[in-house]
C-alpha positions as CSV (number, residue, x, y, z in Angstrom):
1,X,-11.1,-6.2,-0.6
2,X,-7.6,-4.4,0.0
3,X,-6.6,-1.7,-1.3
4,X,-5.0,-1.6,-4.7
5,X,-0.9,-1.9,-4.6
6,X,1.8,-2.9,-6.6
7,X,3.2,-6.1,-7.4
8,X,5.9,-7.1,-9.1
9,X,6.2,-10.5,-10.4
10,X,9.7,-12.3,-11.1
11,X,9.3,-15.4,-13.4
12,X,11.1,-16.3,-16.3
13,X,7.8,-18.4,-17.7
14,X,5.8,-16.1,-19.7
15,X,2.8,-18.2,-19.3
16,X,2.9,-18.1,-15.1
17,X,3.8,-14.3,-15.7
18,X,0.9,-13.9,-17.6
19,X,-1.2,-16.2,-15.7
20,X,-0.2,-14.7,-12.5
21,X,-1.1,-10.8,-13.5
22,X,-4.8,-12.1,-14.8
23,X,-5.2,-12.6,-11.4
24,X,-3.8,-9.9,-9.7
25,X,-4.9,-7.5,-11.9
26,X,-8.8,-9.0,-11.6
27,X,-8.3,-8.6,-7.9
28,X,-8.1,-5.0,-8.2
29,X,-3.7,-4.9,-8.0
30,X,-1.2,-3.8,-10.0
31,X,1.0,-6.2,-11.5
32,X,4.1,-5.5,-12.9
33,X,6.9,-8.1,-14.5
34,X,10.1,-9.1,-15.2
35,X,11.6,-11.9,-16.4
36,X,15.1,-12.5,-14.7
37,X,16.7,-10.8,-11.1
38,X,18.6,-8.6,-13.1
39,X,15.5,-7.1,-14.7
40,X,14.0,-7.1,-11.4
41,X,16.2,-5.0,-9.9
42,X,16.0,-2.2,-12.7
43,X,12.0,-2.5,-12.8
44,X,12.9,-1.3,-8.5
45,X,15.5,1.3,-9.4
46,X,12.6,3.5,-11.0
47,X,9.5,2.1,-8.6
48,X,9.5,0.5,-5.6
49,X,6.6,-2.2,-5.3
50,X,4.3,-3.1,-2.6
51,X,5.0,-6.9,-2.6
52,X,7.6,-9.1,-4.8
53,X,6.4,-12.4,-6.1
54,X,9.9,-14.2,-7.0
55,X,10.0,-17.8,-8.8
56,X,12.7,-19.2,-7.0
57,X,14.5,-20.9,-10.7
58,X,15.2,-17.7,-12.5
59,X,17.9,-17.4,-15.0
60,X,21.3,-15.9,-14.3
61,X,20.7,-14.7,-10.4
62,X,18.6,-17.0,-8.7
63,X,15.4,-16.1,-6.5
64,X,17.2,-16.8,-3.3
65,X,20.0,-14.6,-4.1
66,X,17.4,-11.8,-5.2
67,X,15.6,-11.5,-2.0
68,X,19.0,-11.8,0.0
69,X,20.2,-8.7,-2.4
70,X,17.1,-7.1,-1.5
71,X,17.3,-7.6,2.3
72,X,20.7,-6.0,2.3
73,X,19.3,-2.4,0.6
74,X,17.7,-0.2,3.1
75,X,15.6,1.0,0.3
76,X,14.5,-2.4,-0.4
77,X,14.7,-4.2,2.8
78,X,11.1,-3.9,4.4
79,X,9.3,-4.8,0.9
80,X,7.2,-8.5,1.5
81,X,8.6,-10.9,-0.5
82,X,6.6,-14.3,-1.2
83,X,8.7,-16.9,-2.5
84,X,7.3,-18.8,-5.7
85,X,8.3,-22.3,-5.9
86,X,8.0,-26.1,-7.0
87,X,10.4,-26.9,-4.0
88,X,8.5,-28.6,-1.4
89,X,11.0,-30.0,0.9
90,X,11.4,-28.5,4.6
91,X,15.2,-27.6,4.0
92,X,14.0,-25.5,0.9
93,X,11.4,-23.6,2.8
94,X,14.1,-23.0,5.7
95,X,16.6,-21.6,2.6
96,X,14.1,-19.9,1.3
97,X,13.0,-17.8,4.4
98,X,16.3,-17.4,5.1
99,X,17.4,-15.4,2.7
100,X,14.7,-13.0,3.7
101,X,11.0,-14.1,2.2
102,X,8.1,-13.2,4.0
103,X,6.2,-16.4,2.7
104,X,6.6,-19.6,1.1
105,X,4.3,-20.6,-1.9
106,X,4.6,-23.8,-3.6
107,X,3.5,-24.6,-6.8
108,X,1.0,-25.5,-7.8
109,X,-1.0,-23.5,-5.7
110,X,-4.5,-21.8,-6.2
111,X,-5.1,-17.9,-7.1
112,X,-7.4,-17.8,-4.1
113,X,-4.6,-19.2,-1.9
114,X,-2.1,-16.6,-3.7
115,X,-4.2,-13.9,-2.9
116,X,-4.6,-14.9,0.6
117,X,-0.8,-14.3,1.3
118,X,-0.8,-11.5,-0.4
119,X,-3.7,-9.9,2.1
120,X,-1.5,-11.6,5.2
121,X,2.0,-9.9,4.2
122,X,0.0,-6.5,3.1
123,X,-1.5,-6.8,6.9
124,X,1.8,-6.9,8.3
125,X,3.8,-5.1,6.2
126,X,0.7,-2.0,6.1
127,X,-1.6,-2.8,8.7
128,X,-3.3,0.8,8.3
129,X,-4.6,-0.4,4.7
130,X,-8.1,-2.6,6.1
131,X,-11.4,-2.6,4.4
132,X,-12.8,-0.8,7.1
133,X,-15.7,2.0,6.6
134,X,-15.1,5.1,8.3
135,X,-17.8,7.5,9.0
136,X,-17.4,10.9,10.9
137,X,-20.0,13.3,11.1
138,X,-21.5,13.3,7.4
139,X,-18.2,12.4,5.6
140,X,-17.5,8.8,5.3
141,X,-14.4,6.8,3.1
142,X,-15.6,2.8,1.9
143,X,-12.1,1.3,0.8
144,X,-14.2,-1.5,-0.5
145,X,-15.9,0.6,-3.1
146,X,-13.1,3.2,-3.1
147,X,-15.5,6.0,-2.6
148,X,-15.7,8.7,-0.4
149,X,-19.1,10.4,0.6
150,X,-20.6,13.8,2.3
151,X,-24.5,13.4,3.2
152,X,-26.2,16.1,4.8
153,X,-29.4,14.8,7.5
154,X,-32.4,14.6,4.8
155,X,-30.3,15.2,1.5
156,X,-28.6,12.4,-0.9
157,X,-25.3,11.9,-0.4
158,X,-22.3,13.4,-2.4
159,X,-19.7,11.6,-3.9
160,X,-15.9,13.6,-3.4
161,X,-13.7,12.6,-6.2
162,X,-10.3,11.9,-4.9
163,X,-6.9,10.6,-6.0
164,X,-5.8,7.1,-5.2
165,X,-3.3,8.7,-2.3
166,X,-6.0,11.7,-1.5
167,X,-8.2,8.4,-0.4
168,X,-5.9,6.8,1.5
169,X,-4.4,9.8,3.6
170,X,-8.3,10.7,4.0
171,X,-9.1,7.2,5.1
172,X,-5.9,7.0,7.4
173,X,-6.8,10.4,8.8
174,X,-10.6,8.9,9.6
175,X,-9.8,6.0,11.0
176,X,-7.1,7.7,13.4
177,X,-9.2,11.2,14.3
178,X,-8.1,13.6,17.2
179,X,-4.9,12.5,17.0
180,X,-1.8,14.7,15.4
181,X,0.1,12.7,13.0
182,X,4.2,14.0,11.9
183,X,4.6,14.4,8.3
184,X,7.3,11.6,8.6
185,X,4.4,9.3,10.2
186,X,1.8,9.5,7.5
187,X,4.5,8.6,5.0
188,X,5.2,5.7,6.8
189,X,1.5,4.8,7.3
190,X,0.5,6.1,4.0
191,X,2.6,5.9,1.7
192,X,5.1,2.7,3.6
193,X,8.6,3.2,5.3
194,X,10.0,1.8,2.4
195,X,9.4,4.7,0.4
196,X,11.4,7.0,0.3
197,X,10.6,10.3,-0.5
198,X,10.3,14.4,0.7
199,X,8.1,14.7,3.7
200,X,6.8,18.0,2.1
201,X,5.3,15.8,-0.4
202,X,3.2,15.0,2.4
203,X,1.7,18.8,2.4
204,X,1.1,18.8,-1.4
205,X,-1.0,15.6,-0.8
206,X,-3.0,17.3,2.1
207,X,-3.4,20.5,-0.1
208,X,-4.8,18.6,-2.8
209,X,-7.5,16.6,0.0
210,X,-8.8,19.7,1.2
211,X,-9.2,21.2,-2.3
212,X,-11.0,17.8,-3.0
213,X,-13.3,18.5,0.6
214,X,-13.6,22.1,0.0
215,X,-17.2,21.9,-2.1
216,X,-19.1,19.8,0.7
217,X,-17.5,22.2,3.8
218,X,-15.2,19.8,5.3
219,X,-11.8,21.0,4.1
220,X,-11.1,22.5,8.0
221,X,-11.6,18.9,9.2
222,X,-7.9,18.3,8.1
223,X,-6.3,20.7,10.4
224,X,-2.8,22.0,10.6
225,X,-0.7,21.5,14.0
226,X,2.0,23.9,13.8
227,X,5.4,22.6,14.1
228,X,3.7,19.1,14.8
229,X,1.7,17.8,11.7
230,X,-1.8,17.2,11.1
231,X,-4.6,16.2,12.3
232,X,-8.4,15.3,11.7
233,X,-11.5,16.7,13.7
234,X,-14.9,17.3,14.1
235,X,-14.2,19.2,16.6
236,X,-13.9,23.6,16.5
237,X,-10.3,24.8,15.8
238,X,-8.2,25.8,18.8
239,X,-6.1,29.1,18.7
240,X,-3.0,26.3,18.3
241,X,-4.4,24.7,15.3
242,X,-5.5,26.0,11.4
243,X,-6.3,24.5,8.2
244,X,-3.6,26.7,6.5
């Protein structure tokens, strides 16, 4: 199972809408909709999704012309589109990636299959966002369950309560250890490069992680590289490096 993200669904039938977010939402996503391009595009003015699900028939602008509009916005232009359709002919699919989809989806198609390409654009668009276990020392991040644990040799484990974006810096930090990472990197890797916002939202984030580490002793595990980034260790600090 993936991580949880955001999907926003354009389809003008309420019933496929509706149908649609069942599913995504059972499979642990949010779904968000709109009915028409136009609402589309003010649903992305005030959050940008992970993935767009666009029926290619929509009313007024069509679903072609969407994902070319979107493809022209650098704010929008690296967001995985999967076209929705009943158009099966080669041309179609040709049009349809074209204009800048990711994927190609014909109707009817199966919520398993859905799901599928949903996983395969998330793996490209995010690769660092795997159901991978980490484990370092006695701290250890499960994406599957979405829980994070401390055990000490001969003592149950602890469960650390962390934010959705607290996990998924921890996890990325895990999986990538020794290594310094830029502020603008973990947003990219973290949060995507198509969002855009203040790197020093990246230190408010970490702040929060090691308040959240603090009680079970790892909080210095997330070090500070001045003038570089940050950087996760089991390792003892170096004169160069703090937890500050």
């Amino acid at each position: 199972m993936s991580l949880s993200s955001n999907i926003l669904i354009v389809e003008d039938e309420p019933a496929i809408a509706e149908l649609l977010a069942m599913n995504l939402q059972h499979a642990g996503h949010c779904p968000i909709r709109a009915g028409s391009a136009e609402e589309a595009l003010r649903v992305i003015r005030d959050v940008l999704p992970d993935v767009l699900l666009i029926d290619w028939m929509l009313p007024g602008m069509s679903g072609v012309a969407l994902a070319r509009a979107l493809r022209t916005d650098a704010r929008t232009k690296a967001i995985p589109i999967i076209m929705l359709t009943a158009r099966s002919e080669e041309g179609d699919k040709v049009q349809g990636l074209d204009a800048g989809a990711d994927d190609y989806i014909t109707k009817p198609f199966s919520p398993k299959e859905l799901l599928a390409r949903i996983r395969a654009v998330l793996r490209r668009r995010a690769p660092q966002l795997t159901a991978e276990q980490v484990q370092i020392g006695g701290l250890s991040v499960d994406p599957s369950s979405r829980r994070a644990l401390f055990k000490k040799p001969g003592s149950e484990p602890l469960e650390i309560r962390l934010g959705p974006t607290e996990f998924k810096l921890l996890h990325y930090l895990m999986a990538h250890p020794e290594r310094v990472h830029s502020r603008g990197a973990l947003l990219d890797k973290v949060w995507g490069d198509h969002v855009f916002i203040e790197e020093r939202t990246v230190d408010v984030h970490i702040k929060r992680l090691r308040e959240a580490l603090s009680p079970v002793q790892c909080a210095e595990m997330v070090e500070t590289v001045r003038g570089a980034g940050y950087r996760f260790t089991a390792q003892s600090r170096s004169p160069q490096v703090s937890a500050a």
